[in-house]
mmJSON file of the N, C-alpha and C atoms, coordinates in Angstrom:
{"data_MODEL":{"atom_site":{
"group_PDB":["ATOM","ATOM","ATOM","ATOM","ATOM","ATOM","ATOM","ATOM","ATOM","ATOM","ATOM","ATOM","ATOM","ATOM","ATOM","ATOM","ATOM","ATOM","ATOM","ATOM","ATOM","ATOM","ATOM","ATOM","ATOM","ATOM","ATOM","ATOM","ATOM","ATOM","ATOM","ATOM","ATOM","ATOM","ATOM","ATOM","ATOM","ATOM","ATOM","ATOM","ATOM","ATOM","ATOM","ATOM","ATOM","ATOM","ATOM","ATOM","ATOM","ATOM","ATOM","ATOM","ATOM","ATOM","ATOM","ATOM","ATOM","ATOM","ATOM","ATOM","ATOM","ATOM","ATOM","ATOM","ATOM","ATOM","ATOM","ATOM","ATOM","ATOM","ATOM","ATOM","ATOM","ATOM","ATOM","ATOM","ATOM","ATOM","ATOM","ATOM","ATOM","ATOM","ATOM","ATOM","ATOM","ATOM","ATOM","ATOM","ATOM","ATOM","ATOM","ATOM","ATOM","ATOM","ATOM","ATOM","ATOM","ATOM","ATOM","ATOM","ATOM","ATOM","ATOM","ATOM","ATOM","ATOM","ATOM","ATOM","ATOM","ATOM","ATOM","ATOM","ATOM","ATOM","ATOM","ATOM","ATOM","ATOM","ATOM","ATOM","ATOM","ATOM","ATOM","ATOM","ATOM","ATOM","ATOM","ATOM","ATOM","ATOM","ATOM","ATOM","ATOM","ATOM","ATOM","ATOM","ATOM","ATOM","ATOM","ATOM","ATOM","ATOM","ATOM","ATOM","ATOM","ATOM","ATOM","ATOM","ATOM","ATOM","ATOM","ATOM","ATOM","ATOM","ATOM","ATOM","ATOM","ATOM","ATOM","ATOM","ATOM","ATOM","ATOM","ATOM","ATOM","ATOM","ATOM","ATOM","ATOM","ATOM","ATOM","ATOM","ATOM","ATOM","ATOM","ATOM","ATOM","ATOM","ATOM","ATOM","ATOM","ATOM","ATOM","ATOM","ATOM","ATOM","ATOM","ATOM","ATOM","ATOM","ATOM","ATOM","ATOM","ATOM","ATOM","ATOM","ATOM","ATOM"],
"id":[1,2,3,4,5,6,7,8,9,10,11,12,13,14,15,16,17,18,19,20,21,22,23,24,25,26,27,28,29,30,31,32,33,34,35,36,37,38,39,40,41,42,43,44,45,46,47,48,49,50,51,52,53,54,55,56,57,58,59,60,61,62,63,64,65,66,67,68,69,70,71,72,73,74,75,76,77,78,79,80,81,82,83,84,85,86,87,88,89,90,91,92,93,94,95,96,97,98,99,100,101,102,103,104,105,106,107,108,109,110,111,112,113,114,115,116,117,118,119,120,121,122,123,124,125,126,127,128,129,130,131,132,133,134,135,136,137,138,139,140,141,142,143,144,145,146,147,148,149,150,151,152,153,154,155,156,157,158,159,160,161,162,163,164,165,166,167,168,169,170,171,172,173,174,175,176,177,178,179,180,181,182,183,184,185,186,187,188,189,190,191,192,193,194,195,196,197,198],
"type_symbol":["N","C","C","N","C","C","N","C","C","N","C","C","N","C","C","N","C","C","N","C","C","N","C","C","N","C","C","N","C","C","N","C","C","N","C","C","N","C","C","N","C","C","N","C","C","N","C","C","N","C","C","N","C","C","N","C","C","N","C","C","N","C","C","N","C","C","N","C","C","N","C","C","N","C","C","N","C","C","N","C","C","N","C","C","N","C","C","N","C","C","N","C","C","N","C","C","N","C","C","N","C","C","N","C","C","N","C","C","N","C","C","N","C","C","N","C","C","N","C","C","N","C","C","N","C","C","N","C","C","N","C","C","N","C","C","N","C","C","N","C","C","N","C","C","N","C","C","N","C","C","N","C","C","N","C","C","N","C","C","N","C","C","N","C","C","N","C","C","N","C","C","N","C","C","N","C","C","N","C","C","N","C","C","N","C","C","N","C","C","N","C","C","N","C","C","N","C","C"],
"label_atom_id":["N","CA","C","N","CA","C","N","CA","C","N","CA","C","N","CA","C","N","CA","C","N","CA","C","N","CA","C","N","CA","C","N","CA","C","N","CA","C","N","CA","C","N","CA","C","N","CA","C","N","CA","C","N","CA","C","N","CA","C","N","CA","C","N","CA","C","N","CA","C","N","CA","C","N","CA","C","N","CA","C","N","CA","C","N","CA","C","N","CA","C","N","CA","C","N","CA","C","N","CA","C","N","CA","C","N","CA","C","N","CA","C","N","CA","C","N","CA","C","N","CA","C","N","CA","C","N","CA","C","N","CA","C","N","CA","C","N","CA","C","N","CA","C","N","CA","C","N","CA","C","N","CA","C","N","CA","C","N","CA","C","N","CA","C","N","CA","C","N","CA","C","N","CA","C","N","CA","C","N","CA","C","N","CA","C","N","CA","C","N","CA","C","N","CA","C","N","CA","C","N","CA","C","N","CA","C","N","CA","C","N","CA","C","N","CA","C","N","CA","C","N","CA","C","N","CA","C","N","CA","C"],
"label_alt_id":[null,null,null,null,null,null,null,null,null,null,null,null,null,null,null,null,null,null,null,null,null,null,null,null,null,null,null,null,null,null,null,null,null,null,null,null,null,null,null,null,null,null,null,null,null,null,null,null,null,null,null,null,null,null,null,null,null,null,null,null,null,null,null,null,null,null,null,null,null,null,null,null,null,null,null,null,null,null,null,null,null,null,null,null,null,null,null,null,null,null,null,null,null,null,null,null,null,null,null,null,null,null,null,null,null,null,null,null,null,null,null,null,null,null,null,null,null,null,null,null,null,null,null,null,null,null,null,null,null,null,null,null,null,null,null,null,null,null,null,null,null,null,null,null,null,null,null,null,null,null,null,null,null,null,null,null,null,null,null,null,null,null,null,null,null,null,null,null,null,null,null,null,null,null,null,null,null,null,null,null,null,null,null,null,null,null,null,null,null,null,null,null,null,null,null,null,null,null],
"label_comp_id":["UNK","UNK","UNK","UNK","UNK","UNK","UNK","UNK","UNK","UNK","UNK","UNK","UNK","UNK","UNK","UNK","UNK","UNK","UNK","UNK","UNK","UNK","UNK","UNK","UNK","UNK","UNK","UNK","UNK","UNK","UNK","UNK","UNK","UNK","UNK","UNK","UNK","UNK","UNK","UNK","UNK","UNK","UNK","UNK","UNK","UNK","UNK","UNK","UNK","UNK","UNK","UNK","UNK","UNK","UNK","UNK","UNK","UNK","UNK","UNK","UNK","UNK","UNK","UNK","UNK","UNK","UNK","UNK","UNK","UNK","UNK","UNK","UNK","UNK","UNK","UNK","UNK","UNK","UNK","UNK","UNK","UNK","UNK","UNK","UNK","UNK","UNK","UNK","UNK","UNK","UNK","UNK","UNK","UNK","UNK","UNK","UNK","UNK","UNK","UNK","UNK","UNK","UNK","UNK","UNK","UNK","UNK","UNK","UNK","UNK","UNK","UNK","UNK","UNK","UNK","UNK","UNK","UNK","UNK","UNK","UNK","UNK","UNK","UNK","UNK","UNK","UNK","UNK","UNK","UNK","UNK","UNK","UNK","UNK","UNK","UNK","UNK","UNK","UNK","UNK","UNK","UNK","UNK","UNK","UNK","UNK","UNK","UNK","UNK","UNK","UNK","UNK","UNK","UNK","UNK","UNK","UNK","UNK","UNK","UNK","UNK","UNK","UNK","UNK","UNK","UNK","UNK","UNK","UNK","UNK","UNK","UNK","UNK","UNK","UNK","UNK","UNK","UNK","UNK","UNK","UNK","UNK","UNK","UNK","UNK","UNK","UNK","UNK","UNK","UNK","UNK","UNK","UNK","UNK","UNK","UNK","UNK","UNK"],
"label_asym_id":["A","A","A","A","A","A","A","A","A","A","A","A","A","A","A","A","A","A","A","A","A","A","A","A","A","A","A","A","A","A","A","A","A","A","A","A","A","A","A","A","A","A","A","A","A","A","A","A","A","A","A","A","A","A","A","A","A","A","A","A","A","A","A","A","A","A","A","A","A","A","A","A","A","A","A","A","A","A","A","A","A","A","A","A","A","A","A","A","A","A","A","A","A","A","A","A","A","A","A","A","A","A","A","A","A","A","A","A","A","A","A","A","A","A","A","A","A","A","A","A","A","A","A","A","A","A","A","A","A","A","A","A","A","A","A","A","A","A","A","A","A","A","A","A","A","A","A","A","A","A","A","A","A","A","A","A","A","A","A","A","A","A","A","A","A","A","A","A","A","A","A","A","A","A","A","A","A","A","A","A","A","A","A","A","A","A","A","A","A","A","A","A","A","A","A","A","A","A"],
"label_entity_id":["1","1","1","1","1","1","1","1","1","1","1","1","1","1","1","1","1","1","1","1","1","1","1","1","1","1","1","1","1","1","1","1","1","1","1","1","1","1","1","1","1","1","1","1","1","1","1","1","1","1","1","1","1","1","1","1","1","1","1","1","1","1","1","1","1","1","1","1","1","1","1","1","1","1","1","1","1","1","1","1","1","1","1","1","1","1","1","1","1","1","1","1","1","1","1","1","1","1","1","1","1","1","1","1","1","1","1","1","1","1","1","1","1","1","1","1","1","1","1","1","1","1","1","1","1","1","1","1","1","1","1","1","1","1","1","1","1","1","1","1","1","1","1","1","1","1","1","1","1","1","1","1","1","1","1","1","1","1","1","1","1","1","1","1","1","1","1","1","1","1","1","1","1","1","1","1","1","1","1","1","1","1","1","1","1","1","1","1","1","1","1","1","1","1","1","1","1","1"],
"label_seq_id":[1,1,1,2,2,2,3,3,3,4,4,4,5,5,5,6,6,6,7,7,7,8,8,8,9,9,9,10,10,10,11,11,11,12,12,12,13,13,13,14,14,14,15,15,15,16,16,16,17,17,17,18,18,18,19,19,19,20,20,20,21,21,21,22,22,22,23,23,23,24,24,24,25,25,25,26,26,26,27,27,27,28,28,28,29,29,29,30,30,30,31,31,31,32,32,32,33,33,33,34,34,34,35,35,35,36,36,36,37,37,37,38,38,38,39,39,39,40,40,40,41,41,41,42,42,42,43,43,43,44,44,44,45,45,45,46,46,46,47,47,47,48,48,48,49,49,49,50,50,50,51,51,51,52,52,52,53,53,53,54,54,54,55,55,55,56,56,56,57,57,57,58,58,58,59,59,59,60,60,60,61,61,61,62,62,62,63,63,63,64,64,64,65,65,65,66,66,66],
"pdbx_PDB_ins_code":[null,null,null,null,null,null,null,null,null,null,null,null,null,null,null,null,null,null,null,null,null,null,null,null,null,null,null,null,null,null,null,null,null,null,null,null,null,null,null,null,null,null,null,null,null,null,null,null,null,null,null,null,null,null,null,null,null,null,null,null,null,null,null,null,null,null,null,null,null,null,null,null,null,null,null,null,null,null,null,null,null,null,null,null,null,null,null,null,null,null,null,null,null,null,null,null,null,null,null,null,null,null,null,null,null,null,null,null,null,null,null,null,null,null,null,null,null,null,null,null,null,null,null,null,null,null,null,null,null,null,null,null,null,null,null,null,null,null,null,null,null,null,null,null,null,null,null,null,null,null,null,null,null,null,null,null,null,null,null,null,null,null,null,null,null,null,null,null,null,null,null,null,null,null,null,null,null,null,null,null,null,null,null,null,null,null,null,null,null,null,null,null,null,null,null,null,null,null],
"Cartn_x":[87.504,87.995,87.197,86.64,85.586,86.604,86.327,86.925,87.472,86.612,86.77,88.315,88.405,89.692,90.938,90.928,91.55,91.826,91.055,91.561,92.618,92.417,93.068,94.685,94.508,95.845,96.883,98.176,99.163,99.678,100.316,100.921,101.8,102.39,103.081,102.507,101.544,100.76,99.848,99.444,98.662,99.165,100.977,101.581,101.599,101.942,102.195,100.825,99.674,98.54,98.327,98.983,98.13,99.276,100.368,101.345,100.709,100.276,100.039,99.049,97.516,96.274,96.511,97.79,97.839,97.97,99.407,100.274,98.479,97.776,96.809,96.038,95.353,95.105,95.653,96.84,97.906,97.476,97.425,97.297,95.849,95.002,93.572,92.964,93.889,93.52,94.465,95.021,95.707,95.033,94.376,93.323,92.337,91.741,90.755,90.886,91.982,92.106,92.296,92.91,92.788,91.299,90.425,88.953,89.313,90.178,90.102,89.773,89.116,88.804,87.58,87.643,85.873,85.29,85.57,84.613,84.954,84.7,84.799,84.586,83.614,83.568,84.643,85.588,86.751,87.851,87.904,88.209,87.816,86.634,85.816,85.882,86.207,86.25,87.705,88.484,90.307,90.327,89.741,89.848,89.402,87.944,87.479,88.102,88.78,89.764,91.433,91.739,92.914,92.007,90.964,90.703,90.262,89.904,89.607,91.24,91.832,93.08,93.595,93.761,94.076,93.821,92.572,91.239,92.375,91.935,92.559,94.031,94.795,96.172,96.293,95.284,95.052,94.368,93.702,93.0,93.857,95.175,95.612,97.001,97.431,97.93,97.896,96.184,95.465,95.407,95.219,95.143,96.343,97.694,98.951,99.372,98.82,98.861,98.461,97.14,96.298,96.531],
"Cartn_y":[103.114,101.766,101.142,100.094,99.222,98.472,97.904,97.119,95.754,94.947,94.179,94.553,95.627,95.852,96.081,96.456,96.58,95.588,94.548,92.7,92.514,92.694,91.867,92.25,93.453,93.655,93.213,93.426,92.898,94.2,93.498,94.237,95.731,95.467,96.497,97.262,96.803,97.642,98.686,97.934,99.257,100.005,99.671,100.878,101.663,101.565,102.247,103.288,102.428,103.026,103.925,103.701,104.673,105.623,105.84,106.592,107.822,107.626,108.236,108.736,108.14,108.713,109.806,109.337,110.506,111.698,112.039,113.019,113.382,113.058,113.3,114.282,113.908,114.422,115.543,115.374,116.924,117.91,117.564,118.538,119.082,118.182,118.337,119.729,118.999,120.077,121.629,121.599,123.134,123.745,122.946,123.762,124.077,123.152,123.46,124.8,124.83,126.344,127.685,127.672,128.861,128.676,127.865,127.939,128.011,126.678,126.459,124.697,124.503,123.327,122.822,122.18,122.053,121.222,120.031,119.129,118.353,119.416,118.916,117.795,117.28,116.095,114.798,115.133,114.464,114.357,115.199,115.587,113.907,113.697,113.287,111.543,111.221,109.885,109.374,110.532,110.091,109.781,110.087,109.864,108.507,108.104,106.983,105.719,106.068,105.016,105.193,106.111,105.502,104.838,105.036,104.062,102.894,102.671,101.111,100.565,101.432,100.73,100.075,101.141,100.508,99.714,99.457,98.609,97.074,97.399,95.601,95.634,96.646,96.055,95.931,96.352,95.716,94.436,93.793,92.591,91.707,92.386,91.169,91.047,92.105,91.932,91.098,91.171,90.57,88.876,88.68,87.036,86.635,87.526,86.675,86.661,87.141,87.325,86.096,85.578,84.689,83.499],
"Cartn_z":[78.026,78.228,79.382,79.196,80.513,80.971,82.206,82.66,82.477,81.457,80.807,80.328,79.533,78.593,79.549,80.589,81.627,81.897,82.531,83.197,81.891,80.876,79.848,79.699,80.096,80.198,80.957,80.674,81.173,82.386,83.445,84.721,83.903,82.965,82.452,81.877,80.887,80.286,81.377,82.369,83.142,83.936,84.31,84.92,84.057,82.654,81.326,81.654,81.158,81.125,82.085,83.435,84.361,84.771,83.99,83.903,82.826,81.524,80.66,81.04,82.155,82.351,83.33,84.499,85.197,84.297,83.65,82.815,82.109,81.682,80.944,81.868,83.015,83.816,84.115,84.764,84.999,84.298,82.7,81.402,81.716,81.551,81.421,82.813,84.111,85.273,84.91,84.295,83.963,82.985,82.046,81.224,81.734,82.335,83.277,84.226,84.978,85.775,84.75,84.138,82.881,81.736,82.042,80.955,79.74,79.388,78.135,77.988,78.866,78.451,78.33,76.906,76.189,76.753,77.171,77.454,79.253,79.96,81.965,82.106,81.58,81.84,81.914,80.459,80.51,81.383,82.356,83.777,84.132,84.752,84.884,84.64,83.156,82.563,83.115,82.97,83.346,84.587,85.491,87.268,86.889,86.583,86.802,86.313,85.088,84.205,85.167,86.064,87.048,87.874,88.397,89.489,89.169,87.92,87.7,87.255,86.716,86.562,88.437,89.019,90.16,91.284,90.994,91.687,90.892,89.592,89.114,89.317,89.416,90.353,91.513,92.384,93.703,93.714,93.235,92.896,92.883,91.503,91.275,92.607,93.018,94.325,95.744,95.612,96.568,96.471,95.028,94.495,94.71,94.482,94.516,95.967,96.903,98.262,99.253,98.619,98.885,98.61],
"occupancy":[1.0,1.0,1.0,1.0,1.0,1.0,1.0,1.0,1.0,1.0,1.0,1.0,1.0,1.0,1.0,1.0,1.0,1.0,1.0,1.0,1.0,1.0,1.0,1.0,1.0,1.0,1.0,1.0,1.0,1.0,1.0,1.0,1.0,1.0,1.0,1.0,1.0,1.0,1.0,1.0,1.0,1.0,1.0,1.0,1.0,1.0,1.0,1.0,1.0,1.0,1.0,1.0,1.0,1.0,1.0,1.0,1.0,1.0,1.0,1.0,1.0,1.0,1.0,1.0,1.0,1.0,1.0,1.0,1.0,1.0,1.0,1.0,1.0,1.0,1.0,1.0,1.0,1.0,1.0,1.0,1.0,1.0,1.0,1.0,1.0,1.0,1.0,1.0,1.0,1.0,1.0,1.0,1.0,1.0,1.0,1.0,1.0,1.0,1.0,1.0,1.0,1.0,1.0,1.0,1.0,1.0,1.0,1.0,1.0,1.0,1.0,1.0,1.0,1.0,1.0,1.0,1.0,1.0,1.0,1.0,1.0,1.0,1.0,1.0,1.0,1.0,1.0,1.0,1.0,1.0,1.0,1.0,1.0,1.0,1.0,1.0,1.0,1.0,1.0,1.0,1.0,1.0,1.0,1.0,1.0,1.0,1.0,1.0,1.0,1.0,1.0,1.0,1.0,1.0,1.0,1.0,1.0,1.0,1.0,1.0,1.0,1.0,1.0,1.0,1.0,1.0,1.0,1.0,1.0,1.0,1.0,1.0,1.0,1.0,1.0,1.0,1.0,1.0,1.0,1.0,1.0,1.0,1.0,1.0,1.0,1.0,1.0,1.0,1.0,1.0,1.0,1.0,1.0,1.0,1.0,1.0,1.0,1.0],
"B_iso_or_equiv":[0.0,0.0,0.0,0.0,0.0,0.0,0.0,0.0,0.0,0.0,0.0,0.0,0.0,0.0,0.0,0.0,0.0,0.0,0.0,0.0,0.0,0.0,0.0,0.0,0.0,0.0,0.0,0.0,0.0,0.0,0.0,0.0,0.0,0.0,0.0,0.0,0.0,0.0,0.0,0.0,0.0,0.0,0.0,0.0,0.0,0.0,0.0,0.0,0.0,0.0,0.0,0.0,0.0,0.0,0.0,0.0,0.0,0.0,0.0,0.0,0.0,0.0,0.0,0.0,0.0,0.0,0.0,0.0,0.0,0.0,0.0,0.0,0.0,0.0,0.0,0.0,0.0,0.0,0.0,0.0,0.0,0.0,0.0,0.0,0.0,0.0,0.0,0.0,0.0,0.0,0.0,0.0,0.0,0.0,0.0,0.0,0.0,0.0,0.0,0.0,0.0,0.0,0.0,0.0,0.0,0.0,0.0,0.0,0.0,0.0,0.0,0.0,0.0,0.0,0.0,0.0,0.0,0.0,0.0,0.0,0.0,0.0,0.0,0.0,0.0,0.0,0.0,0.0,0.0,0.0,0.0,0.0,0.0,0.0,0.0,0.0,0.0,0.0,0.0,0.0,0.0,0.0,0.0,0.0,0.0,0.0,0.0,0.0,0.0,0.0,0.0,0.0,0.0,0.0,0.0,0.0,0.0,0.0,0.0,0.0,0.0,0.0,0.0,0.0,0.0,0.0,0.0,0.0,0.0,0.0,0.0,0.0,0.0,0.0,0.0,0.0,0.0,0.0,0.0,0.0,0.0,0.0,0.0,0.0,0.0,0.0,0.0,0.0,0.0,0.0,0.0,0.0,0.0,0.0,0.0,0.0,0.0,0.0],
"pdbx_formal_charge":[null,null,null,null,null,null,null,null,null,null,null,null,null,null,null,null,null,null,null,null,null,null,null,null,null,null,null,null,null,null,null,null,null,null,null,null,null,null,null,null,null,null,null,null,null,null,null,null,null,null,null,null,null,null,null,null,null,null,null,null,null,null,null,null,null,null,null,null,null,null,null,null,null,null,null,null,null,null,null,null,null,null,null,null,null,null,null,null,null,null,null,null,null,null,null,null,null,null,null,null,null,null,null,null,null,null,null,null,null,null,null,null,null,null,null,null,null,null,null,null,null,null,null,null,null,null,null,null,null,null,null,null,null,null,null,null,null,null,null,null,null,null,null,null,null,null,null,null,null,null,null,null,null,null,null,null,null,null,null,null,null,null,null,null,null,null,null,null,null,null,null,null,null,null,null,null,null,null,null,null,null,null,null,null,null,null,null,null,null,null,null,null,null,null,null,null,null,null],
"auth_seq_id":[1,1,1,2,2,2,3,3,3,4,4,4,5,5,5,6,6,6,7,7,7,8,8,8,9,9,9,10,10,10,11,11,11,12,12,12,13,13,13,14,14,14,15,15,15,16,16,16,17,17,17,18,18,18,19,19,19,20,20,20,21,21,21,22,22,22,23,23,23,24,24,24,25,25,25,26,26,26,27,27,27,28,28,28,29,29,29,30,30,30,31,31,31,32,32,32,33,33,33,34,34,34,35,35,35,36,36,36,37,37,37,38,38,38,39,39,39,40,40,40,41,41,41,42,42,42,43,43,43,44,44,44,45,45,45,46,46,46,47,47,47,48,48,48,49,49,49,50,50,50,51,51,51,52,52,52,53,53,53,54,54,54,55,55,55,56,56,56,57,57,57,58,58,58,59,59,59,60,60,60,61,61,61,62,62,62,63,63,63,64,64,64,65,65,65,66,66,66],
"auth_comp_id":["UNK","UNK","UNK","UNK","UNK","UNK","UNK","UNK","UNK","UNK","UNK","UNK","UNK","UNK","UNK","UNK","UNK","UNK","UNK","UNK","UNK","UNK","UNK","UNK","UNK","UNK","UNK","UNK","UNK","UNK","UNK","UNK","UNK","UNK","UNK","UNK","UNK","UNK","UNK","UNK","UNK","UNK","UNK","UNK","UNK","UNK","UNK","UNK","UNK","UNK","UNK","UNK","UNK","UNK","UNK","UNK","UNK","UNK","UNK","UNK","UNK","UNK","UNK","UNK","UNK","UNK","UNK","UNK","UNK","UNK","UNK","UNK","UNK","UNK","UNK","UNK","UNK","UNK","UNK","UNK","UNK","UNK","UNK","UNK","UNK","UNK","UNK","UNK","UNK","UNK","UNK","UNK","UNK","UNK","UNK","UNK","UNK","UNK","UNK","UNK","UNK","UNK","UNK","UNK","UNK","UNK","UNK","UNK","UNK","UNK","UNK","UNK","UNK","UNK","UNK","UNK","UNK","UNK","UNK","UNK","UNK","UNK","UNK","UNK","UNK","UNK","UNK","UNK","UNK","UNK","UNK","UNK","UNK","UNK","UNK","UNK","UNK","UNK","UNK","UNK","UNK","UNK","UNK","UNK","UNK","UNK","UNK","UNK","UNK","UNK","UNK","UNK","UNK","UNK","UNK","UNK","UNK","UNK","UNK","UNK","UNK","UNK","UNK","UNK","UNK","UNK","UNK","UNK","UNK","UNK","UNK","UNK","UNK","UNK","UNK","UNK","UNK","UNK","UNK","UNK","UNK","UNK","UNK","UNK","UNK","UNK","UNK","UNK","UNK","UNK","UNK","UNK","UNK","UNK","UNK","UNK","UNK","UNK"],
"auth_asym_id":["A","A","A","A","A","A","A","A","A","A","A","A","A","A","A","A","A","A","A","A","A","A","A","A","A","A","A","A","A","A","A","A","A","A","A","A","A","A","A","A","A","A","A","A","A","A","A","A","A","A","A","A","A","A","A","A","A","A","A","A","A","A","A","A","A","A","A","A","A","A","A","A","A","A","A","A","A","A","A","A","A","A","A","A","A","A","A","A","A","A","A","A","A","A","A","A","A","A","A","A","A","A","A","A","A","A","A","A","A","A","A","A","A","A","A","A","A","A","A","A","A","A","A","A","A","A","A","A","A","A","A","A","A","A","A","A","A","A","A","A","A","A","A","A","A","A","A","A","A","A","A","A","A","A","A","A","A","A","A","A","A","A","A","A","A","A","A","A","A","A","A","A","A","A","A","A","A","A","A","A","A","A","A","A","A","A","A","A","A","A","A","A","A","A","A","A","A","A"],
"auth_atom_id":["N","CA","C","N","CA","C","N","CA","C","N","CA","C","N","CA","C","N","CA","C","N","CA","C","N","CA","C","N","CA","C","N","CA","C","N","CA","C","N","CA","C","N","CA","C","N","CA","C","N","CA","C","N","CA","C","N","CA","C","N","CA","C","N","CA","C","N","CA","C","N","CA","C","N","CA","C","N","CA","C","N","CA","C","N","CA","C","N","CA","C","N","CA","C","N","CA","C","N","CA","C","N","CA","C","N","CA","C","N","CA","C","N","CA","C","N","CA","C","N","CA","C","N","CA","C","N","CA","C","N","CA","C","N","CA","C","N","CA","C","N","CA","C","N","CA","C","N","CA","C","N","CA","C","N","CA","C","N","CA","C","N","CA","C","N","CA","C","N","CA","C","N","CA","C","N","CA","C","N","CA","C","N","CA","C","N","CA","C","N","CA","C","N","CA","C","N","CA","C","N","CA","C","N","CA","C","N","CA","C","N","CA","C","N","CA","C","N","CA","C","N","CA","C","N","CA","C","N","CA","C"],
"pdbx_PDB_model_num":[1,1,1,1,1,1,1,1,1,1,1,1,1,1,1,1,1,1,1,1,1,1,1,1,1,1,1,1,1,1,1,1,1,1,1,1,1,1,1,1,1,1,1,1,1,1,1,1,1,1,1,1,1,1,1,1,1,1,1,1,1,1,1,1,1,1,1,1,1,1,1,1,1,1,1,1,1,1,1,1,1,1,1,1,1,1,1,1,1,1,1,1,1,1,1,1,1,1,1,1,1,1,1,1,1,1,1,1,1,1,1,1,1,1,1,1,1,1,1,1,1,1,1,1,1,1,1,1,1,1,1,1,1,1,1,1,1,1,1,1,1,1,1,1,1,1,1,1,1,1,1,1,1,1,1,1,1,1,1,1,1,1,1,1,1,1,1,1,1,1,1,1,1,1,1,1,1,1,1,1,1,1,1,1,1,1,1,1,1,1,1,1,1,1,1,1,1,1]
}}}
């Protein structure tokens, strides 16, 4: 998901979203410690997709602040 698809979303949708990316994560790092997980990298994509999620809810925090 780019960031683009991110702005578009709605305030709910990306708590949603970054509710489900954590829990995703959780999963992904427990496979990871027992070596069953195929592709590390995806480790990897999930961090970067919470932090752009939370970059644009700080943004939009910041605009309604301002």
């Amino acid at each position: 998901m780019n960031i683009n698809d991110i702005r578009a979303m709605s305030a709910s949708e990306l708590t949603k979203k970054l509710k489900e990316d954590k829990k995703e994560l959780l999963h992904l790092r427990f496979q990871h410690s027992i070596n069953q997980l195929d592709n590390p990298m995806k480790l990897v994509e999930i961090r970067k997709e919470i932090a752009r999620i939370l970059t644009v809810l700080r943004e939009r925090e910041l605009k309604e602040n301002a």
